[in-house]
N, CA, C and O of each residue as an XYZ file, in Angstrom:
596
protein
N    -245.701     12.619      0.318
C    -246.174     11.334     -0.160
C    -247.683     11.258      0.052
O    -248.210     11.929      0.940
N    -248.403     10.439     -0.761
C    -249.689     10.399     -0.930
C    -250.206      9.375      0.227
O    -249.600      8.338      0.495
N    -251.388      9.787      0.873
C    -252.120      8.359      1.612
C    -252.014      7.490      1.494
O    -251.869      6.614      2.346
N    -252.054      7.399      0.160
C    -252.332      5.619     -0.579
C    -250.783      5.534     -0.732
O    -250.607      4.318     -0.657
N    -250.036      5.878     -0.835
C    -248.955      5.563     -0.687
C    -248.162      4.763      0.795
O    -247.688      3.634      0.927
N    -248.318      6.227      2.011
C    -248.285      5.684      3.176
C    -249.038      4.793      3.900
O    -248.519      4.121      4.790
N    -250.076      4.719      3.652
C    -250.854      3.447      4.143
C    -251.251      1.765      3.330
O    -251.723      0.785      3.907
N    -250.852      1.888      1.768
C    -250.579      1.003      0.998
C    -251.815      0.734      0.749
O    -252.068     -0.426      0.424
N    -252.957      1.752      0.833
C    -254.528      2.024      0.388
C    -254.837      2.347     -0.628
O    -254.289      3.312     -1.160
N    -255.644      1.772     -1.127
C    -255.761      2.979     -2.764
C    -257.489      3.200     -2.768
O    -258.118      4.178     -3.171
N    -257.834      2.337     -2.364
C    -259.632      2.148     -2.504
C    -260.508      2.992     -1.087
O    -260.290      2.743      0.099
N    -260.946      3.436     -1.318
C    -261.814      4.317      0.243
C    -263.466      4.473     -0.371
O    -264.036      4.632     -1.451
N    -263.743      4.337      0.856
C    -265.505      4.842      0.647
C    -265.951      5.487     -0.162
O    -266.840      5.175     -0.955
N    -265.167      6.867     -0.031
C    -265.715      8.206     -0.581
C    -264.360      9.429      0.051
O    -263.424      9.270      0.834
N    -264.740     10.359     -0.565
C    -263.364     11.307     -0.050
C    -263.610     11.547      1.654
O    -262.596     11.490      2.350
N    -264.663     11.759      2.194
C    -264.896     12.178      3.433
C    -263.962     11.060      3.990
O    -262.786     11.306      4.261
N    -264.602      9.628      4.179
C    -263.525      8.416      4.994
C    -261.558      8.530      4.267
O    -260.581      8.094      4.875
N    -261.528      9.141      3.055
C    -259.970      9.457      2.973
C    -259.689     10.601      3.716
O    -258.755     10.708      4.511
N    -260.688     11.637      3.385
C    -259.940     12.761      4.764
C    -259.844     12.405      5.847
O    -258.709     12.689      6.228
N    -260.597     11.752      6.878
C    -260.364     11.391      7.832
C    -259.183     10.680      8.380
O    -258.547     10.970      9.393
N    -258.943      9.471      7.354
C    -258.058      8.314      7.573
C    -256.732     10.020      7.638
O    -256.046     10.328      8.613
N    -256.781     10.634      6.526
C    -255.611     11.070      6.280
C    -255.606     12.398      7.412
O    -254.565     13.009      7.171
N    -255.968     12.737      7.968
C    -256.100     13.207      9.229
C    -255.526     12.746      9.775
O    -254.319     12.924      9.939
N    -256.464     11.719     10.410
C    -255.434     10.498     11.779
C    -254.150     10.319     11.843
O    -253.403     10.332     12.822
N    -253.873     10.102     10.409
C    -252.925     10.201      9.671
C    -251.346     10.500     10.051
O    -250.259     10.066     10.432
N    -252.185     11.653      9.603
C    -250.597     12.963      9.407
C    -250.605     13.197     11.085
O    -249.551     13.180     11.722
N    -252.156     13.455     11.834
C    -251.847     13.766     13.495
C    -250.961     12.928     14.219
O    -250.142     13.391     15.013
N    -251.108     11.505     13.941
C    -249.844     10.999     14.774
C    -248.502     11.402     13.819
O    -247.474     11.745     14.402
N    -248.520     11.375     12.970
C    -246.972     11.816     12.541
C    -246.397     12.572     13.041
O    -245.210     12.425     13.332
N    -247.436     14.149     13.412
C    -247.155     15.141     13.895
C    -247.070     14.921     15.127
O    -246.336     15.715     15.715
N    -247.563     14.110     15.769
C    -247.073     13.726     17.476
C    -246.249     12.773     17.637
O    -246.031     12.496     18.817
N    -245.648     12.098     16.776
C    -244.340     11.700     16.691
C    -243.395     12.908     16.613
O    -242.511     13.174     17.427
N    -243.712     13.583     15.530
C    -242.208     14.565     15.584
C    -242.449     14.924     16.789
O    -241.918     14.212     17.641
N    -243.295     16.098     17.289
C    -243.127     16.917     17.959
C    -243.223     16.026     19.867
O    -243.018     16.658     20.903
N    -243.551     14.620     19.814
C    -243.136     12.982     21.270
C    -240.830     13.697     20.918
O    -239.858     13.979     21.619
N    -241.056     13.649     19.971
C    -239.033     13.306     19.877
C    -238.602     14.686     19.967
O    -237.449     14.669     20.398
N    -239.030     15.992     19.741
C    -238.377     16.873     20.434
C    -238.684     17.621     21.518
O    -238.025     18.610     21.838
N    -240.009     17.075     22.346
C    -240.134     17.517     23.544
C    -239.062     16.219     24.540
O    -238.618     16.434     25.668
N    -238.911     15.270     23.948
C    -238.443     14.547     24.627
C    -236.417     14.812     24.862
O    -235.647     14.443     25.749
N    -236.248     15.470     23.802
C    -234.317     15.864     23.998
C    -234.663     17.213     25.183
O    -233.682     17.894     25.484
N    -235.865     17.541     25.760
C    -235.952     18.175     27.149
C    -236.604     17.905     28.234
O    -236.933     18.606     29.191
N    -236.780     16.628     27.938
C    -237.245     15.599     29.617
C    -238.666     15.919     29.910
O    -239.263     15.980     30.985
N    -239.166     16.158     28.355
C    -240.955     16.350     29.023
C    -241.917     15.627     27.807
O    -241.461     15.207     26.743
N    -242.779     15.598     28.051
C    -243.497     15.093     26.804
C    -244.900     16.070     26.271
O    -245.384     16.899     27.043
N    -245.378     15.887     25.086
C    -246.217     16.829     24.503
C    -247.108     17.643     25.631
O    -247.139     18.858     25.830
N    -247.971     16.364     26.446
C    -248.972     16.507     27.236
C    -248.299     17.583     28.524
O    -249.072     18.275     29.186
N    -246.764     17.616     28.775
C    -246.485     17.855     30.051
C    -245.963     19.949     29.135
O    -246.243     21.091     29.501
N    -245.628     19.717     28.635
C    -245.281     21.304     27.199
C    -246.262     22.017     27.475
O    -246.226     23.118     28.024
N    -247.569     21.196     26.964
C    -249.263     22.022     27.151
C    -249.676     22.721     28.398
O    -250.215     23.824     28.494
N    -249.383     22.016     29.194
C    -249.551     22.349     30.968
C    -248.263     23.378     31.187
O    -248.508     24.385     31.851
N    -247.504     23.281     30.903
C    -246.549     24.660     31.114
C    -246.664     25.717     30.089
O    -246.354     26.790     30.605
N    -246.996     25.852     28.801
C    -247.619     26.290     28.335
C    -248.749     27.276     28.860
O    -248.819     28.501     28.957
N    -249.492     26.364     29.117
C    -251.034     27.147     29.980
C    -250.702     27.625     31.062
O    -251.382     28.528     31.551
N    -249.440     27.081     31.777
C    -249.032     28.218     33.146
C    -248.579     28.932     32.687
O    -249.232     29.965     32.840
N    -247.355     29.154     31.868
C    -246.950     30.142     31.591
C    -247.589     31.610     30.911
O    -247.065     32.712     30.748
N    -249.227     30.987     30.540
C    -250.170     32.236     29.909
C    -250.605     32.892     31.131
O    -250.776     34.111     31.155
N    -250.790     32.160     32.135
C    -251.576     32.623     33.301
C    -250.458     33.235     34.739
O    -250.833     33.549     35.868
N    -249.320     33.241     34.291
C    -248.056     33.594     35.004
C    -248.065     35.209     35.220
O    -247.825     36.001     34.309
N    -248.374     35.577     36.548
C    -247.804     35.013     37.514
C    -249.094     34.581     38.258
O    -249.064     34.389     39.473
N    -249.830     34.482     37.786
C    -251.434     33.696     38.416
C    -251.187     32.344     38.307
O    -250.471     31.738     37.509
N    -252.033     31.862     39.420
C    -252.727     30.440     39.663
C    -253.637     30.352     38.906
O    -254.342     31.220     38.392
N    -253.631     28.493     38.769
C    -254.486     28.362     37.995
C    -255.436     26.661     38.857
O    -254.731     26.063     39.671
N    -256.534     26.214     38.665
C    -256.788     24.997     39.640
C    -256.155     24.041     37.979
O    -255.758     24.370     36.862
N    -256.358     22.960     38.624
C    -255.869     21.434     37.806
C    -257.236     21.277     36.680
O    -257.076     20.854     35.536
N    -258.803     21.767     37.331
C    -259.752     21.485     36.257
C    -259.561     22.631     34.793
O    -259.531     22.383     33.587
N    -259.482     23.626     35.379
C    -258.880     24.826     34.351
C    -257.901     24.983     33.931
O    -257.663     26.156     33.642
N    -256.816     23.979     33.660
C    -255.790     23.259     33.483
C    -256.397     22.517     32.078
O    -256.126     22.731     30.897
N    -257.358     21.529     32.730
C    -257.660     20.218     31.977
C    -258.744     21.059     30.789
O    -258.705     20.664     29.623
N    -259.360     21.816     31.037
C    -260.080     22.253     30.148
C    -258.974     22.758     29.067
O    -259.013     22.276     27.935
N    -258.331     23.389     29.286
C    -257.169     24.345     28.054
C    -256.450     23.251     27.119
O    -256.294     23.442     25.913
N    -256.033     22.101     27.776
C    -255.144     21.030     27.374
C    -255.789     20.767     25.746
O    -256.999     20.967     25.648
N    -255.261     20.457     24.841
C    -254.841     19.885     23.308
C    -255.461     18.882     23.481
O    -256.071     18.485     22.487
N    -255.594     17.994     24.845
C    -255.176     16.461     24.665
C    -256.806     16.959     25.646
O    -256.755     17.656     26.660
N    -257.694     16.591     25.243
C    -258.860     16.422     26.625
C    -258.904     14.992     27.385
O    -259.598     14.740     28.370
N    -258.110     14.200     26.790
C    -258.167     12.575     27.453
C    -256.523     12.384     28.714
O    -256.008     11.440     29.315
N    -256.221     13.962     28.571
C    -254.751     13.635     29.520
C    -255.370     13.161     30.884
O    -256.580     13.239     31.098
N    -254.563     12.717     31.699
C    -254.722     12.512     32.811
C    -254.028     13.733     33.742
O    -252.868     13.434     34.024
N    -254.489     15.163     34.344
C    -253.773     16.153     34.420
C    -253.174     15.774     36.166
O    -252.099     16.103     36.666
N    -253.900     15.268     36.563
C    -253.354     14.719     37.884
C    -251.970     13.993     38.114
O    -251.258     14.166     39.103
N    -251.692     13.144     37.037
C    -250.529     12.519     36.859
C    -249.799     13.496     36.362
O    -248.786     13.815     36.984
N    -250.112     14.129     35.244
C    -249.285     14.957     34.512
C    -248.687     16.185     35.323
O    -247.768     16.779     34.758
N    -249.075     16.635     36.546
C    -248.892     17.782     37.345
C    -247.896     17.089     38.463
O    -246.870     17.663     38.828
N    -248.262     15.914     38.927
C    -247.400     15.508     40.184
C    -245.699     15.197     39.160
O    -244.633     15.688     39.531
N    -245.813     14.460     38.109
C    -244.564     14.450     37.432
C    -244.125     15.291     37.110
O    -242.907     15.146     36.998
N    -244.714     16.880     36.686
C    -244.178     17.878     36.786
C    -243.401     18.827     38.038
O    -242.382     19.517     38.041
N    -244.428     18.483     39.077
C    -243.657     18.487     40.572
C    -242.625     18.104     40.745
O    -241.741     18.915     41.020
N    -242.332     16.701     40.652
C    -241.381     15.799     40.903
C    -240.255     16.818     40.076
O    -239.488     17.442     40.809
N    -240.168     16.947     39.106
C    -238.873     17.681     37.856
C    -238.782     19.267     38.342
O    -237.885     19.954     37.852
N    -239.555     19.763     39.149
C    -239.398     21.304     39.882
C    -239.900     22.237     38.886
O    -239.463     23.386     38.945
N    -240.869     21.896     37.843
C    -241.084     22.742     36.971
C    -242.786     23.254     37.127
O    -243.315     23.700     36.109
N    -243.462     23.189     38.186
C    -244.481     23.810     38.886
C    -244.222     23.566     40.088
O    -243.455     22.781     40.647
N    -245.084     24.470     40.496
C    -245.267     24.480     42.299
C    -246.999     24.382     42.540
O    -247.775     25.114     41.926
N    -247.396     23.454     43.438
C    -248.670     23.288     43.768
C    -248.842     23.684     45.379
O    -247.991     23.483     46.246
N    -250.395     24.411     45.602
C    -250.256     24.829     46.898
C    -251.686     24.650     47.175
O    -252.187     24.249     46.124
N    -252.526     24.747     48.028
C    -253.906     24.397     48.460
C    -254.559     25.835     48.235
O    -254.319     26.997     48.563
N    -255.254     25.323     47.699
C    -256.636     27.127     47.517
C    -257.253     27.462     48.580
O    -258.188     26.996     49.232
N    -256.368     28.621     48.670
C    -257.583     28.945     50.221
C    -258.719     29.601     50.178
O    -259.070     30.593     50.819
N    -259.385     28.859     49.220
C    -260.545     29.161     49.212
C    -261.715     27.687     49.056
O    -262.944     27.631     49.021
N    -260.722     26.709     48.996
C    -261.352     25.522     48.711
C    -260.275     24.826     48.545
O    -259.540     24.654     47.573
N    -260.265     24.118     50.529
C    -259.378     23.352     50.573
C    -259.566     22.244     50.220
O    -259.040     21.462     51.012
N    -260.190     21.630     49.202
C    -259.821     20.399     48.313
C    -259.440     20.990     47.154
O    -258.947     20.006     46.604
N    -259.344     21.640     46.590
C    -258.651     22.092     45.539
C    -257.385     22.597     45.363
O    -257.174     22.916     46.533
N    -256.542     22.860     44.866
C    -255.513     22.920     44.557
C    -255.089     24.092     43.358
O    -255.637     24.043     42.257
N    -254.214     24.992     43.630
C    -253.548     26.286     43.107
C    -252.366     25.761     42.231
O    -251.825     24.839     42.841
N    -251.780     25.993     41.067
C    -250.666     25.528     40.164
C    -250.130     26.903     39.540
O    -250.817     27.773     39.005
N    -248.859     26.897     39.717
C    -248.203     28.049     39.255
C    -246.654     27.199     38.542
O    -246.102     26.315     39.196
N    -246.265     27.516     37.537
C    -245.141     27.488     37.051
C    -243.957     28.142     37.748
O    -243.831     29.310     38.113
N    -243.239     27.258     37.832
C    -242.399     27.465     38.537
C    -240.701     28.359     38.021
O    -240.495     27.870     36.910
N    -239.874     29.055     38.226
C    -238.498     29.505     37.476
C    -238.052     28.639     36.886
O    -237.592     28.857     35.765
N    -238.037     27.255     37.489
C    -237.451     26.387     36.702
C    -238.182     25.849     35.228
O    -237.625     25.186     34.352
N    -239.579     26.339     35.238
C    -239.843     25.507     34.317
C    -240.267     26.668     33.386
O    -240.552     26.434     32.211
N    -240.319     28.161     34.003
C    -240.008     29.574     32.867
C    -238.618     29.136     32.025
O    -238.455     29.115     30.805
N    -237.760     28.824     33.001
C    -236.675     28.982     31.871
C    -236.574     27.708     30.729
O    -235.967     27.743     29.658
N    -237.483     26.402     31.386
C    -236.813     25.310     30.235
C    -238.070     26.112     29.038
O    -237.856     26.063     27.827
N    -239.270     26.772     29.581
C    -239.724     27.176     28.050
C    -239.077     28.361     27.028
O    -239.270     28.614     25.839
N    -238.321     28.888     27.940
C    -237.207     29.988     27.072
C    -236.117     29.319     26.429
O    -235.704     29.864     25.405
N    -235.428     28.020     26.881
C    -234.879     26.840     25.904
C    -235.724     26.616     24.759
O    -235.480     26.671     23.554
N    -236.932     26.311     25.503
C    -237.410     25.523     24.407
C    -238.004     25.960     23.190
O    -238.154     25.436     22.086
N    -238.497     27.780     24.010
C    -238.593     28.953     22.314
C    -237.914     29.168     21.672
O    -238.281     29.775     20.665
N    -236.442     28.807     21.827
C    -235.755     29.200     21.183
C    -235.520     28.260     19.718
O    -235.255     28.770     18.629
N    -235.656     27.018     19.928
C    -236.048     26.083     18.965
C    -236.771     25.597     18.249
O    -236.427     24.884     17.306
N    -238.018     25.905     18.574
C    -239.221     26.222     18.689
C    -240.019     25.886     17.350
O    -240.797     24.993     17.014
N    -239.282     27.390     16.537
C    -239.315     26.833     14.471
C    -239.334     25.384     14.220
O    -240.206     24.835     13.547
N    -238.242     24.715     14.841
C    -237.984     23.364     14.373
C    -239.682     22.483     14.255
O    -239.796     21.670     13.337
N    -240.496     22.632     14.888
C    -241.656     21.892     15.091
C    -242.632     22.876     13.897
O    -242.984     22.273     12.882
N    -243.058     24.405     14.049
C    -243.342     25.051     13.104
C    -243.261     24.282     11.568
O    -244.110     23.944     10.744
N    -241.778     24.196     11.644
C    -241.117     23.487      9.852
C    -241.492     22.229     10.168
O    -240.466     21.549     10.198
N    -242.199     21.742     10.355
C    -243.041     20.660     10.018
C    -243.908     20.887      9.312
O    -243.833     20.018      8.443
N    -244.776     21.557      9.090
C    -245.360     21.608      7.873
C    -244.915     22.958      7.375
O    -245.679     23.920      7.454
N    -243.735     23.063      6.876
C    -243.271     24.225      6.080
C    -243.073     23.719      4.605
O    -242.212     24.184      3.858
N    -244.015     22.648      4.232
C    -244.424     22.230      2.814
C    -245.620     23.058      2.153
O    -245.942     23.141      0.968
N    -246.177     23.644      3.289
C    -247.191     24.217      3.026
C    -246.914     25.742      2.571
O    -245.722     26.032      2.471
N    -247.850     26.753      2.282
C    -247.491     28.117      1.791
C    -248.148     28.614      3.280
O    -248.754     27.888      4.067
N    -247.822     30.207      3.451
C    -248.330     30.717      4.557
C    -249.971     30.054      4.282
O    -250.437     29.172      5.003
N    -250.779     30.714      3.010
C    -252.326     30.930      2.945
C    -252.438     29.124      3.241
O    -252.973     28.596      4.216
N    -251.814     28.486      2.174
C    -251.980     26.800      2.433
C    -252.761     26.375      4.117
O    -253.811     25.782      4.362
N    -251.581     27.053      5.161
C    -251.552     26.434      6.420
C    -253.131     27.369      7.099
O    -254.035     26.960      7.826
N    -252.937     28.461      6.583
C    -254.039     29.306      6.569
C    -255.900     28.736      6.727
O    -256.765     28.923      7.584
N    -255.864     28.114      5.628
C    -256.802     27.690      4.914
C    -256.938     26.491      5.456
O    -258.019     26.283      6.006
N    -255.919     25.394      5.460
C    -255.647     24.091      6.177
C    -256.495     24.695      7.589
O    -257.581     24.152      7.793
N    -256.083     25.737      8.528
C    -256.569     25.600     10.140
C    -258.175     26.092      9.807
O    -259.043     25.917     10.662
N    -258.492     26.723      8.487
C    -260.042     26.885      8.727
C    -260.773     26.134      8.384
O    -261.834     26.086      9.006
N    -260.540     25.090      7.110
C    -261.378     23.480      7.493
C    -260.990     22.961      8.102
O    -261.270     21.865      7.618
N    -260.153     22.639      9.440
C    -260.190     21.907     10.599
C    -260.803     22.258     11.848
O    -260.967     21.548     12.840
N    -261.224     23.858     11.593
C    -262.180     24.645     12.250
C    -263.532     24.184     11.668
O    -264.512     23.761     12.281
N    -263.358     24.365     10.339
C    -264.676     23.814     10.059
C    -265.300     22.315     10.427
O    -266.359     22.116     11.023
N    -264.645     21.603     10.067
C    -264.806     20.052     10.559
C    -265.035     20.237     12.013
O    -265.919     19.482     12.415
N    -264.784     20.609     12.463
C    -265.106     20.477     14.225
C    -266.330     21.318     14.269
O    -266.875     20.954     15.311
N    -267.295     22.518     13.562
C    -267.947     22.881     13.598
C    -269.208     22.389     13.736
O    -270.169     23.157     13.776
């Protein structure tokens, strides 16, 4: 469906303020789908990313700022997002002995295996935009590279 369709817009500035709008757009759509199937596994987008990034750095530590730098989301709150991950047993946090105010984060077995659940389903979020052609999605990630350029 068209912008002006979903937003009940038809009139815009110029194409630049429609790309944008239609950006914003489609990004929360896409964090709607993908809010509802991190959520049928008791985690949410922001908390995926952080196991995610442990799991690249597995079986290494990693601190909470080099954490926050990797994150999708640069406005997460990774402090919250790590102790609620604690709480669910899906990291383990330990003091850096090298700088005891800082803090060491490692992914934990429990939370290797909910991402081996969760690869396995994985496509399902992929086919979200499987409207697109391979080159389509292709081309799509290099003007969004570009725009951020």
């Amino acid at each position: 469906m068209a912008i002006e369709d979903d937003i009940q817009q038809t009139k815009f500035r110029n194409a630049y303020q429609k790309a944008a709008i239609n950006l914003i757009y489609t990004s929360s759509w896409l964090e709607g789908q993908q809010k509802d199937f991190f959520k049928q596994h008791g985690i949410t987008n922001q908390q995926f990313n952080i196991l995610r990034i442990l799991r690249g750095q597995f079986p290494n530590k990693i601190s909470g700022a080099d954490i926050k730098t990797r994150m999708l989301d640069q406005n997460s709150d990774v402090s919250r997002l790590l102790d609620r991950l604690i709480l669910k047993k899906l990291i383990l946090k330990s003091q850096c002995p090298n700088d005891k105010r800082a803090a060491d984060i490692a992914i934990s077995e429990s939370g290797l295996e909910l991402l081996k659940n969760i690869d396995r389903e994985i496509e399902n979020l992929d086919g979200l935009l499987s409207n697109l052609t391979q080159e389509e999605a292709t081309q799509l990630s290099i003007l969004l590279d570009k725009s951020r350029s």
